[in-house]
TORGU-797926 format. One record per residue (C-alpha): residue number from 1; residue in three letters; x, y negated, z negated. Coordinates in nm, 4 decimals, padded with zeros to 6 digits. Each point is the difference from the previous one (the first is absolute). Example, Ala and Ser with C-alpha at 12.3 -4.5 7.8 and 13.67 -1.06 7.14 Angstrom:
BEGIN
<rec i="1" aa="ala" c1="01.2300" c2="00.4500" c3="-00.7800"/>
<rec i="2" aa="ser" c1="00.1370" c2="-00.3440" c3="00.0660"/>
//
This chain:
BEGIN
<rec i="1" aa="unk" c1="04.1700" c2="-15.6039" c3="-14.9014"/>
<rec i="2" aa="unk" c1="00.1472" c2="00.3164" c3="00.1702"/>
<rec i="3" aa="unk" c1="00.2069" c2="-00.0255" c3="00.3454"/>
<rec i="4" aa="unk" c1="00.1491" c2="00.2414" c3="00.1388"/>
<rec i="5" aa="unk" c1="00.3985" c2="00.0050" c3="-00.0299"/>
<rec i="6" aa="unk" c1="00.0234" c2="-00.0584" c3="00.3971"/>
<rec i="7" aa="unk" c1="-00.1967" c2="-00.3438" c3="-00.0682"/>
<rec i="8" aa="unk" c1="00.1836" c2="-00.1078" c3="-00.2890"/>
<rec i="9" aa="unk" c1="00.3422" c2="00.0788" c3="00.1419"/>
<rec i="10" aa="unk" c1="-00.0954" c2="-00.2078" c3="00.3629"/>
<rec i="11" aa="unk" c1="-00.1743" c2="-00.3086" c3="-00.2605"/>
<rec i="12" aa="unk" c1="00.3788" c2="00.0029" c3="-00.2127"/>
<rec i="13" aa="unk" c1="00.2189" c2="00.0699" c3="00.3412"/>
<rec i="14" aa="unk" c1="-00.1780" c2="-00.3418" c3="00.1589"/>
<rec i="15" aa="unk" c1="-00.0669" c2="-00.2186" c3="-00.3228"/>
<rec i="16" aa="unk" c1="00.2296" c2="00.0666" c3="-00.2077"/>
<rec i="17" aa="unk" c1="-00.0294" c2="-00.1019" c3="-00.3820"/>
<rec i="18" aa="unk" c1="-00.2462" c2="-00.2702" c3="00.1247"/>
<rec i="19" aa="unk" c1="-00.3071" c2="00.2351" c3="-00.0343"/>
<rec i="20" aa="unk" c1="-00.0459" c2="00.1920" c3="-00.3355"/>
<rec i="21" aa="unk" c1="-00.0247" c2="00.3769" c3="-00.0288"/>
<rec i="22" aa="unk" c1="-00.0020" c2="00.0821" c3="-00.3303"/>
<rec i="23" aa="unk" c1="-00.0874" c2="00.3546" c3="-00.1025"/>
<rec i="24" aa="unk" c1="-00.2869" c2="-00.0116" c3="-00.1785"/>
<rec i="25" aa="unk" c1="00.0473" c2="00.2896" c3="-00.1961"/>
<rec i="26" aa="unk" c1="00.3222" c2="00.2683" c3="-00.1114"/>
<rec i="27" aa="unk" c1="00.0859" c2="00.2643" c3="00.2407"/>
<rec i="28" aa="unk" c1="00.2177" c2="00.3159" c3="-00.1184"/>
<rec i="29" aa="unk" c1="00.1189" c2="00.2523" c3="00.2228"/>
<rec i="30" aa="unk" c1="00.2776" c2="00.2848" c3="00.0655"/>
<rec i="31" aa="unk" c1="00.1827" c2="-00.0869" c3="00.3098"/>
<rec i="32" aa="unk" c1="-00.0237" c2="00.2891" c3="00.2131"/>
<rec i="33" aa="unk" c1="00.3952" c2="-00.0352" c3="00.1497"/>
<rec i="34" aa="unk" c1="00.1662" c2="-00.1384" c3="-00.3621"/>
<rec i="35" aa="unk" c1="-00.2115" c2="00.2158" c3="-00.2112"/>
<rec i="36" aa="unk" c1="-00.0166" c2="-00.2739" c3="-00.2152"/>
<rec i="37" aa="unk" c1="-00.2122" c2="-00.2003" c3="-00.2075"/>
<rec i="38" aa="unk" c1="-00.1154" c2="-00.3260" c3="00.1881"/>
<rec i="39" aa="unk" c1="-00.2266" c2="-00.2834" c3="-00.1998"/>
<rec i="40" aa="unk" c1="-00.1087" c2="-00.2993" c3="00.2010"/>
<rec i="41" aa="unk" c1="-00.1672" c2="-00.2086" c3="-00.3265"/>
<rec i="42" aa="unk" c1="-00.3260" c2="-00.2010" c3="00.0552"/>
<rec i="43" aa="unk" c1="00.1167" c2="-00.3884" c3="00.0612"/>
<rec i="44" aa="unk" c1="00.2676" c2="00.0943" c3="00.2221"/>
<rec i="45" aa="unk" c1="00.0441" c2="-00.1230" c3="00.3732"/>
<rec i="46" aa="unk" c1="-00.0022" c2="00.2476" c3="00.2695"/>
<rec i="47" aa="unk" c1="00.3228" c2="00.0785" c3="00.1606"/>
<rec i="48" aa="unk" c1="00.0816" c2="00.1117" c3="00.3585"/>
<rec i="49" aa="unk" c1="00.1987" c2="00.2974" c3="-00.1938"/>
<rec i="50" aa="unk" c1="-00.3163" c2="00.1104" c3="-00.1802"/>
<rec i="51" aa="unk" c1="-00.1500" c2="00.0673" c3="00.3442"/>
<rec i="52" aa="unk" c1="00.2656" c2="00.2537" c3="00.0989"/>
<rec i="53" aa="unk" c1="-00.0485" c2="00.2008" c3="-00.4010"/>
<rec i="54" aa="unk" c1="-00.4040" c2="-00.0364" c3="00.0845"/>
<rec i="55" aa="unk" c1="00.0096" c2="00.1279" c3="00.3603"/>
<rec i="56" aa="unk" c1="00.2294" c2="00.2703" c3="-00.0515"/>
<rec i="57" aa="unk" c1="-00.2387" c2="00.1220" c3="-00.2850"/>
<rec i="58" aa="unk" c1="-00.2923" c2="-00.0526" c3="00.1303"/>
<rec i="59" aa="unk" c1="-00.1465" c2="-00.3206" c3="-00.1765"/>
<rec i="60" aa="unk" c1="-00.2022" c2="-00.1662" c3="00.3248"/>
<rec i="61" aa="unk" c1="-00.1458" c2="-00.2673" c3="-00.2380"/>
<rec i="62" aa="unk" c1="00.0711" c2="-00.2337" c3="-00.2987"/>
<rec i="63" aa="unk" c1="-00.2153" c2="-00.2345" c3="-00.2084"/>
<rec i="64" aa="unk" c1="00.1265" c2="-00.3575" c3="00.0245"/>
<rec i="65" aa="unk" c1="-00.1582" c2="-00.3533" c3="-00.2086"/>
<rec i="66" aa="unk" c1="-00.2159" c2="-00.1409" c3="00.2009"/>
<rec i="67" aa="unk" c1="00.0419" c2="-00.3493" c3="00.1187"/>
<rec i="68" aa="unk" c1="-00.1865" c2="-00.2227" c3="00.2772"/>
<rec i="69" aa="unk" c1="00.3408" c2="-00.0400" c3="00.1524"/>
<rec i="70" aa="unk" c1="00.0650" c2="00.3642" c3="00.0506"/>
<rec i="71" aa="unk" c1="-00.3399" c2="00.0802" c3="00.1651"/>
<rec i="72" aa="unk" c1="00.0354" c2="-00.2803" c3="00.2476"/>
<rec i="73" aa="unk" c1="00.3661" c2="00.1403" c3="00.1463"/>
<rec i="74" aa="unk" c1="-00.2472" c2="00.3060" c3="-00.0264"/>
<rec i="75" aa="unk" c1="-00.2336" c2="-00.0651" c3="00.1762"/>
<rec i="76" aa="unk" c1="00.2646" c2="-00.1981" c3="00.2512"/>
<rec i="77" aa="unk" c1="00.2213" c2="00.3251" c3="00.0527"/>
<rec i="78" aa="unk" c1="-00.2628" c2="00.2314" c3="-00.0390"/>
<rec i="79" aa="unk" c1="-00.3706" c2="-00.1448" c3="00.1127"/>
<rec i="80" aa="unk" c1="-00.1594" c2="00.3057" c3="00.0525"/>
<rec i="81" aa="unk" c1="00.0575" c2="00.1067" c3="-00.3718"/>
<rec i="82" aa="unk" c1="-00.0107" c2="-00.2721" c3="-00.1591"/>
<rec i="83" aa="unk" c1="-00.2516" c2="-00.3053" c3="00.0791"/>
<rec i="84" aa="unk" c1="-00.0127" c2="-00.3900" c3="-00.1624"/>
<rec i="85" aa="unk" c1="-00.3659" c2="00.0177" c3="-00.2086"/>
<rec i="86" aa="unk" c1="-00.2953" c2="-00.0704" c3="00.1598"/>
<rec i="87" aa="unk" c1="-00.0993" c2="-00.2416" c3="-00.3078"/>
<rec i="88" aa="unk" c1="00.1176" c2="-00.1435" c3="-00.3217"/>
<rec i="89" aa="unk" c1="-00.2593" c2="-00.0644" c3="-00.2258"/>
<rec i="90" aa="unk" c1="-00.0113" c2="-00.1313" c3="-00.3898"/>
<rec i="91" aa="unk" c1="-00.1292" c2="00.1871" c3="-00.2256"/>
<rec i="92" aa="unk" c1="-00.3249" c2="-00.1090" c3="-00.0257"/>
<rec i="93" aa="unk" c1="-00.0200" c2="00.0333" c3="00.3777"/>
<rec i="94" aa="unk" c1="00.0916" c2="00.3495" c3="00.0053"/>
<rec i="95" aa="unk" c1="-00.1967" c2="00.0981" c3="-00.2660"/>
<rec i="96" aa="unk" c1="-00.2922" c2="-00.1581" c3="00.1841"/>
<rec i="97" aa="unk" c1="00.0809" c2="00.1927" c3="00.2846"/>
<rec i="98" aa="unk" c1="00.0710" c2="00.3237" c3="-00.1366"/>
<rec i="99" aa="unk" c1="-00.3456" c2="-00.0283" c3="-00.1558"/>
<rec i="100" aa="unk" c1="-00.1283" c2="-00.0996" c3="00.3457"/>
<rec i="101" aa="unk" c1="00.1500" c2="00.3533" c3="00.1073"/>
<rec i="102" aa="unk" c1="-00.1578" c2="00.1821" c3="-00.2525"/>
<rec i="103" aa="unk" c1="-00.3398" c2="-00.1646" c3="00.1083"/>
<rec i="104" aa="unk" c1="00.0685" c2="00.1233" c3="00.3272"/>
<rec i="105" aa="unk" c1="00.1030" c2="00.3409" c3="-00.0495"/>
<rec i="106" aa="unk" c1="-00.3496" c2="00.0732" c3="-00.2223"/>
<rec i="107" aa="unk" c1="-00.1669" c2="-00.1201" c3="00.3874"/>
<rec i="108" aa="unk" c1="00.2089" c2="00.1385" c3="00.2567"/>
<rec i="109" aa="unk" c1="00.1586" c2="00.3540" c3="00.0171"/>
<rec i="110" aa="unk" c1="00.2998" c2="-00.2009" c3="00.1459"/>
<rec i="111" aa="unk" c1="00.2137" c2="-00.0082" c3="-00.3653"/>
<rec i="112" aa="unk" c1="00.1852" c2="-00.2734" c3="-00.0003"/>
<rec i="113" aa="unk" c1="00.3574" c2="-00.0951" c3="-00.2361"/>
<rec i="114" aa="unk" c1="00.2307" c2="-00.2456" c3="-00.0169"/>
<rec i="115" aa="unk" c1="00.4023" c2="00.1255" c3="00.0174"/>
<rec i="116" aa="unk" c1="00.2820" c2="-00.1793" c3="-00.1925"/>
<rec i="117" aa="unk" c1="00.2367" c2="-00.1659" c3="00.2211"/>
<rec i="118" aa="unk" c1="00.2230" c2="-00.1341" c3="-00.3189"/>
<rec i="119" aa="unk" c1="00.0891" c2="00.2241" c3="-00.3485"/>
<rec i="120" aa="unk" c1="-00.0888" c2="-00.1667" c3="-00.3481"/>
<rec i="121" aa="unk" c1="00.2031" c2="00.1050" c3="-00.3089"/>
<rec i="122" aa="unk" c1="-00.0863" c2="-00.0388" c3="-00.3998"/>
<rec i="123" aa="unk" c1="00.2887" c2="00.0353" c3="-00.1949"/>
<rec i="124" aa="unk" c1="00.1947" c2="00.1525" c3="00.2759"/>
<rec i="125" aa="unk" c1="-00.2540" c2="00.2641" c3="00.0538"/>
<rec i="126" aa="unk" c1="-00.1728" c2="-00.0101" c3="00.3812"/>
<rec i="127" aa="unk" c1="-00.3812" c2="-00.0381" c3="-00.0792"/>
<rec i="128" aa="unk" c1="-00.0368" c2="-00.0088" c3="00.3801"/>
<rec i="129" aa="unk" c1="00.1827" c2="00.1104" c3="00.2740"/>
<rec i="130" aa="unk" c1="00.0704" c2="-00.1125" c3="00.3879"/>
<rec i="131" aa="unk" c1="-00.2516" c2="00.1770" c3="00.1881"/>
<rec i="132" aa="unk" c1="-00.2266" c2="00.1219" c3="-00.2636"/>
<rec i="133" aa="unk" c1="-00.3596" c2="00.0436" c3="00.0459"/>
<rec i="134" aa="unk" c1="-00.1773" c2="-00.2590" c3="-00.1993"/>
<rec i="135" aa="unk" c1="-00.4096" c2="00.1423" c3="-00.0747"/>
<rec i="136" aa="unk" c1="-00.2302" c2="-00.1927" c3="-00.2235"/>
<rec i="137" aa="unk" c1="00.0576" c2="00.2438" c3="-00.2210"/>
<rec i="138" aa="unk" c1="00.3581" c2="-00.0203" c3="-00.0191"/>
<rec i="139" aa="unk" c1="00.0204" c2="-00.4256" c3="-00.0119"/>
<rec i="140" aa="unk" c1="-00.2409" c2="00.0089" c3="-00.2981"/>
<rec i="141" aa="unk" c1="00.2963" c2="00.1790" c3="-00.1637"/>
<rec i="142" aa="unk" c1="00.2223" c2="-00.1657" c3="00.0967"/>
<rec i="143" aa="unk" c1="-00.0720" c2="-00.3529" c3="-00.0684"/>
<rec i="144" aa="unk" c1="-00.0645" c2="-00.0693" c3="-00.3082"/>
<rec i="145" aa="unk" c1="00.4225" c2="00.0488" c3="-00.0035"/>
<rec i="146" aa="unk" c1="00.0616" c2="-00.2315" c3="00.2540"/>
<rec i="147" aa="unk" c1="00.1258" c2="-00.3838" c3="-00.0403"/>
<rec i="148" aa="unk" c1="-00.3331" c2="-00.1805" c3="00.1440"/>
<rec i="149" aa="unk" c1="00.1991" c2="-00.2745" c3="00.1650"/>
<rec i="150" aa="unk" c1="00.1353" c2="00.2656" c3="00.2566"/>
<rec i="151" aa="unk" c1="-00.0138" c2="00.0303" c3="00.3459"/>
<rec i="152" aa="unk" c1="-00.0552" c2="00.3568" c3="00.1915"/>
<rec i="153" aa="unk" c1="00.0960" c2="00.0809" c3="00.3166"/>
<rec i="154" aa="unk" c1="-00.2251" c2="00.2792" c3="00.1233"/>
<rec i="155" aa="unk" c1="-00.0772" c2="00.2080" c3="00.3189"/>
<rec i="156" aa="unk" c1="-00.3578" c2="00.0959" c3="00.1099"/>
<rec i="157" aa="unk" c1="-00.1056" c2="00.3516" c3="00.0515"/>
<rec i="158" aa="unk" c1="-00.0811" c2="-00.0376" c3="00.3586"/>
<rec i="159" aa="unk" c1="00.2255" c2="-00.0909" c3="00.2699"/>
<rec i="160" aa="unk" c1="00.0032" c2="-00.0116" c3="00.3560"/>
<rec i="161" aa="unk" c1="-00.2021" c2="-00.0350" c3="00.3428"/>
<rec i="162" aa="unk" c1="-00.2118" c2="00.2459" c3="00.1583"/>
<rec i="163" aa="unk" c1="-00.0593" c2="-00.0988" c3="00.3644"/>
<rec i="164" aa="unk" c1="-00.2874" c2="00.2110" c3="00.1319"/>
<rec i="165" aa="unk" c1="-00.1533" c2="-00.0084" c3="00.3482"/>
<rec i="166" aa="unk" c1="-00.2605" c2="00.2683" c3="00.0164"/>
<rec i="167" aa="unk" c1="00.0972" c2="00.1557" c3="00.3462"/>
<rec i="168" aa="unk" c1="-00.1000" c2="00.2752" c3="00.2014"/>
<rec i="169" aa="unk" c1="00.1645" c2="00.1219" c3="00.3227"/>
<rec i="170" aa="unk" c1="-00.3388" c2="00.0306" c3="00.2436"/>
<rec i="171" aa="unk" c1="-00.0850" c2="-00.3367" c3="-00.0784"/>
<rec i="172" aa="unk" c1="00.0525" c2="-00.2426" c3="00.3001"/>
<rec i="173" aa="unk" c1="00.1564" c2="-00.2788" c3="-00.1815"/>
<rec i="174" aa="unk" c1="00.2608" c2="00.2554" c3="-00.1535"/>
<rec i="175" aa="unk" c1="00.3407" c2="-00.1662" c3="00.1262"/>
<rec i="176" aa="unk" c1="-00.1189" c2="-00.3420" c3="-00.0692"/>
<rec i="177" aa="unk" c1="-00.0792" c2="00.1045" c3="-00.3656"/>
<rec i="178" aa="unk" c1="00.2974" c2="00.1887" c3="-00.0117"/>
<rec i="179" aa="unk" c1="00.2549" c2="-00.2912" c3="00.1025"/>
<rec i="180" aa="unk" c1="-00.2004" c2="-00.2353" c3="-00.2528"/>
<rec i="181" aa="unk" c1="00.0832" c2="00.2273" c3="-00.2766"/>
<rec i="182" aa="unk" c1="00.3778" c2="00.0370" c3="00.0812"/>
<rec i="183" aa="unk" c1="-00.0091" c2="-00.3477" c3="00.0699"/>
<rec i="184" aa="unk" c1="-00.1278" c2="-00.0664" c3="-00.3548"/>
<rec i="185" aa="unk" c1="00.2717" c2="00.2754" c3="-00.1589"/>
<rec i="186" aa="unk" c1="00.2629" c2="-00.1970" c3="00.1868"/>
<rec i="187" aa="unk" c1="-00.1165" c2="-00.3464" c3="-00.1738"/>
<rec i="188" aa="unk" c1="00.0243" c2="00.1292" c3="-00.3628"/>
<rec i="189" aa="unk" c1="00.3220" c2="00.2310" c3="00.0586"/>
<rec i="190" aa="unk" c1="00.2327" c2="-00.2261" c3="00.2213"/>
<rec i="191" aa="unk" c1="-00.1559" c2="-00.3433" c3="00.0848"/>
<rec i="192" aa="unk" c1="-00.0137" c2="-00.0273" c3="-00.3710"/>
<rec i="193" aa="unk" c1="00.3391" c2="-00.0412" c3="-00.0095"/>
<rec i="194" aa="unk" c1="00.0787" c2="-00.2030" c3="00.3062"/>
<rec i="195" aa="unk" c1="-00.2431" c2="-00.2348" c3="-00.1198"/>
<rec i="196" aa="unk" c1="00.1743" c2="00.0233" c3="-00.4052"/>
<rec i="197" aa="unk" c1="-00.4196" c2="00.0369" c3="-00.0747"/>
<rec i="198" aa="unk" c1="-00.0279" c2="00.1576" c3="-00.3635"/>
<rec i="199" aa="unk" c1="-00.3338" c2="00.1733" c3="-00.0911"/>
<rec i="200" aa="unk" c1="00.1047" c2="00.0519" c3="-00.3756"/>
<rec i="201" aa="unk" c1="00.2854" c2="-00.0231" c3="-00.2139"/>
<rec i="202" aa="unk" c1="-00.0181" c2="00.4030" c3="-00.0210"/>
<rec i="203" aa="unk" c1="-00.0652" c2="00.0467" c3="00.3482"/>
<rec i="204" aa="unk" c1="00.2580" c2="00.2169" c3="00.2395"/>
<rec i="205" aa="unk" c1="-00.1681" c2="00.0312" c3="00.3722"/>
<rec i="206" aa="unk" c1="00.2471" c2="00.3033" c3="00.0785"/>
<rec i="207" aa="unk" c1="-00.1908" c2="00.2128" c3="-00.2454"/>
<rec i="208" aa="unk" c1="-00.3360" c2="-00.1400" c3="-00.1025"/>
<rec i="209" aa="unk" c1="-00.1963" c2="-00.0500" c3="00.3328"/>
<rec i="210" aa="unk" c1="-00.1815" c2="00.3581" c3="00.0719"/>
<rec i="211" aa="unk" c1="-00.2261" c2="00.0591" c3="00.2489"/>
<rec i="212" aa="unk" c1="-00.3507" c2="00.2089" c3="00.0720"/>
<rec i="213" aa="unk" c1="-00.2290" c2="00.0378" c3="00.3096"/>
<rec i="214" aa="unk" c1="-00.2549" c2="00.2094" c3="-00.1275"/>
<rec i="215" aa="unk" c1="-00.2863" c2="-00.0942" c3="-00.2779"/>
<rec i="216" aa="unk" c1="00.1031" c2="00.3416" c3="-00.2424"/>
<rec i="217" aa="unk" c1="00.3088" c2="-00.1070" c3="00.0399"/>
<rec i="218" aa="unk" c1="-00.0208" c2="-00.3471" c3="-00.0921"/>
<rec i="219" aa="unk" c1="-00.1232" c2="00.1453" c3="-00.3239"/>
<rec i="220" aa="unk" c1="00.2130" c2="00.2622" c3="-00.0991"/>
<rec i="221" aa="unk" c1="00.2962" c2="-00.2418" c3="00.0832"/>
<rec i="222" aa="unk" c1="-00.2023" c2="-00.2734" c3="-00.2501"/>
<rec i="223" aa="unk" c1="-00.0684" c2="00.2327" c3="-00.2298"/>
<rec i="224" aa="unk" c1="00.3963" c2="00.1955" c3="-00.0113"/>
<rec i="225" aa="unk" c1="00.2260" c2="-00.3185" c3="00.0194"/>
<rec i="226" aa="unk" c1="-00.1362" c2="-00.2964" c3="-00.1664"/>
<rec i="227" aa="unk" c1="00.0264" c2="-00.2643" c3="00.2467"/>
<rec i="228" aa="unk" c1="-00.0692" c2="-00.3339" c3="-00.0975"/>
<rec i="229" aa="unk" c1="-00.1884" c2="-00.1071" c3="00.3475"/>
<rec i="230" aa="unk" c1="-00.1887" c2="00.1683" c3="00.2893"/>
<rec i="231" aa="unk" c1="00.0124" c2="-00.2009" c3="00.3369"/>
<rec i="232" aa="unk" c1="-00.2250" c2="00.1020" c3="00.2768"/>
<rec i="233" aa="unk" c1="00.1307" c2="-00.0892" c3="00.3270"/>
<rec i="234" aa="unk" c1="-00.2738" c2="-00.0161" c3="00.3053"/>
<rec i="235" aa="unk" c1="-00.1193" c2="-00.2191" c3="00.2552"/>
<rec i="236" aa="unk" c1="-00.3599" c2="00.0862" c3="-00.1848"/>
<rec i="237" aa="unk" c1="-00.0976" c2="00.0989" c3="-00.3374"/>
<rec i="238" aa="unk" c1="-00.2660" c2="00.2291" c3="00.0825"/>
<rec i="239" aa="unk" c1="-00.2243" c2="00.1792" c3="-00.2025"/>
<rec i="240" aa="unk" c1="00.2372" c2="00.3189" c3="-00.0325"/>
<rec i="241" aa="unk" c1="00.2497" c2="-00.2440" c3="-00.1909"/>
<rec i="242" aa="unk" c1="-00.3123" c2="-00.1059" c3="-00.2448"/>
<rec i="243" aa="unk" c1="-00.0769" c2="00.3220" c3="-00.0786"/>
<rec i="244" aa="unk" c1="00.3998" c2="00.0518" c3="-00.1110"/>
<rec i="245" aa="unk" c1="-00.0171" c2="-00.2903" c3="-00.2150"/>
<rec i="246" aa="unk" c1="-00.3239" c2="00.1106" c3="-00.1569"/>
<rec i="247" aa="unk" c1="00.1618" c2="00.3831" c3="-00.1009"/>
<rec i="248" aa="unk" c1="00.3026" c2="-00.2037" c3="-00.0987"/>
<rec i="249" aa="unk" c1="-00.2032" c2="-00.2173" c3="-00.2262"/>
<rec i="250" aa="unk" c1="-00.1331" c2="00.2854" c3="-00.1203"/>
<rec i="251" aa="unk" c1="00.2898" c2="00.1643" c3="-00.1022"/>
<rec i="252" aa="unk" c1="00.1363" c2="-00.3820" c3="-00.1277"/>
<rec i="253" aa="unk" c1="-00.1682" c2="-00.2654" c3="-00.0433"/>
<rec i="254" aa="unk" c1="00.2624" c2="-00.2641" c3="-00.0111"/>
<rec i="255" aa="unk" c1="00.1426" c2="00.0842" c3="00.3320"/>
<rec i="256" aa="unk" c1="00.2312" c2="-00.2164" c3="00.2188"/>
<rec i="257" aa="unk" c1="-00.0819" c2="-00.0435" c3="00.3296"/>
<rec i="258" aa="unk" c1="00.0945" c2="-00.2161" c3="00.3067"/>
<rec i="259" aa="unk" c1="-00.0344" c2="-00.0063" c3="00.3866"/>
<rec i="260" aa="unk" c1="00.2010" c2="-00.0922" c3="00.3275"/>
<rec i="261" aa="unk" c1="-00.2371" c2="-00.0439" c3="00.2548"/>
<rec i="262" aa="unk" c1="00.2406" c2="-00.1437" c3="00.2309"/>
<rec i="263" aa="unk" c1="00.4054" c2="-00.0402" c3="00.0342"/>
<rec i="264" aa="unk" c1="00.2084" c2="-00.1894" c3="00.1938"/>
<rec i="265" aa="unk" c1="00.3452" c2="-00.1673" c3="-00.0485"/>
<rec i="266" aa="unk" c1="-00.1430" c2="-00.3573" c3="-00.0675"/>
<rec i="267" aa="unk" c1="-00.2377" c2="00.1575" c3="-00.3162"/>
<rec i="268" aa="unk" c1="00.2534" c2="00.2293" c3="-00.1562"/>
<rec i="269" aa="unk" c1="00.0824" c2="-00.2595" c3="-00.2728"/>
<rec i="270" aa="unk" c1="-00.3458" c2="-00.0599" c3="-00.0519"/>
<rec i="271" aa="unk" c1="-00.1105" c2="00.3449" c3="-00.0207"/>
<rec i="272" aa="unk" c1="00.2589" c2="00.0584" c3="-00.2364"/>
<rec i="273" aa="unk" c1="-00.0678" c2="-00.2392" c3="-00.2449"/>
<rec i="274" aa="unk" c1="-00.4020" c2="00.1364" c3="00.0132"/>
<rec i="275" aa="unk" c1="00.1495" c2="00.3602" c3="-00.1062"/>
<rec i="276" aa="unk" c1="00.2251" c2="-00.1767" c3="-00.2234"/>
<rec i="277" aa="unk" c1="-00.3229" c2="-00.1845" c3="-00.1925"/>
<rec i="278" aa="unk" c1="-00.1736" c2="00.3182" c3="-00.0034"/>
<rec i="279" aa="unk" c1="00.2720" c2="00.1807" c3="-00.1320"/>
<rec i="280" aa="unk" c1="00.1104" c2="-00.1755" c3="-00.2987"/>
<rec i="281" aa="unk" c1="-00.3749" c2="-00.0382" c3="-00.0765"/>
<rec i="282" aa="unk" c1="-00.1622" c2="00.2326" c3="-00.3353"/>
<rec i="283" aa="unk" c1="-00.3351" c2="00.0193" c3="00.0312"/>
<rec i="284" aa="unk" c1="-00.0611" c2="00.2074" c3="-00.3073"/>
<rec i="285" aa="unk" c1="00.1146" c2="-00.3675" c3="-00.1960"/>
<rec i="286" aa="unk" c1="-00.2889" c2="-00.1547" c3="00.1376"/>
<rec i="287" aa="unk" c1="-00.2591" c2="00.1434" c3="-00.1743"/>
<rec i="288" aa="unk" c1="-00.2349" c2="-00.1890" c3="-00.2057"/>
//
């Protein structure tokens, strides 16, 4: 997997020798200040020297062996970057699901992937890499080399929350849908949090809750980022709301959707756990 030299050097300053990085393959280079030759030879562990001969010639990132134990202080140090997998299927499972996907994508114009959260080597060679884009296409290649009795970690295409309350500023219940909306960005960005509430594995609320108050926008948002789950929040689910679900159905058929018709401190947990359900659900799996 490739990190950049910053990570690797903070993950070896605070661990020590009790997290692998391993090069994964040779690096050769003429040192800028020595003039010399410098080899760093694949199977070697990084050394707090090699980041001062990398950042002084301009090597941001290195390809390390992946391990299960370096992505977690990963995904500790860094969470942004680096996320724990959403799922871990066998490999019957994922191949069911991938198929699922490919199903999908011939239905929706939504087209859907799966993304490697581990790196699987045949005779030392990576087959597939940390954050690779798994298609149909692509696993059907793929696995006819791979051990049968493994496990894969994976990421899903889509992440995120889209919290849209279709507002406009004539209307006479404005503030009161305006303070429901924040109210409902607050739960997913900070009460989250307080209340140690996890919506998925994958899942960082500092980055992956956007927002949208008008229908075009809803869709070009939808359309642009991905996200996993809209969530209308509104006292009432008019008809203006139906007729954004039907263009979004449109446009995908396999949609997620939720709503918060009401919030207050003794339902957060509650409401939660609803957007949780709906969030971790894949329609495009239940098809008959």
């Amino acid at each position: 997997m490739k990190i950049t030299i910053e990570e690797a050097l903070k993950i070896k300053e605070k661990y020590g020798d009790s997290i692998p990085l391993v090069y994964a393959k040779d690096i050769s280079l003429i040192d800028k200040l020595t003039k010399s030759e410098i080899k760093i030879f694949q199977g070697m562990n990084f050394d707090p020297e090699h980041y001062e001969v990398f950042s002084r010639n301009n090597i941001q990132e290195i390809e390390v062996i992946f391990s299960e134990l370096l992505l977690a202080k990963l995904s500790s140090n860094f969470p942004e970057k680096y996320r724990p997998p959403m799922y871990v299927k066998n490999f019957l499972d994922f191949d069911r699901y991938i198929s699922a996907i490919d199903d999908a994508n011939r239905l929706s114009k939504r087209k859907r992937y799966a993304i490697s959260g581990t790196e699987i080597y045949i005779k030392n060679q990576p087959i597939l890499r940390f954050n690779e884009e798994i298609t149909f296409e692509k696993w059907n290649k793929l696995k006819t080399y791979i051990d049968k009795k493994i496990e894969i970690p994976f990421y899903p295409s889509e992440r995120g929350i889209l919290i849209t309350t279709l507002t406009n500023a004539s209307d006479t219940n404005y503030l009161q849908k305006f303070f429901l909306h924040s109210e409902a960005v607050a739960l997913f960005v900070e009460k989250v949090k307080k209340l140690n509430f996890t919506i998925s594995p994958d899942f960082y609320p500092d980055t992956d809750i956007i927002t949208a108050t008008k229908e075009e926008e809803v869709l070009e948002k939808y359309m642009k980022t991905n996200v996993r789950l809209i969530v209308i929040v509104d006292k009432s689910i008019d008809e203006k709301y139906k007729n954004l679900l039907i263009k979004l159905k449109t446009y995908d058929r396999f949609v997620r959707f939720s709503a918060i018709t009401d919030l207050s401190p003794l339902n957060e947990e509650e409401v939660l756990k609803a957007i949780r359900k709906a969030y971790l659900s894949d329609p495009f799996l239940e098809m008959k």
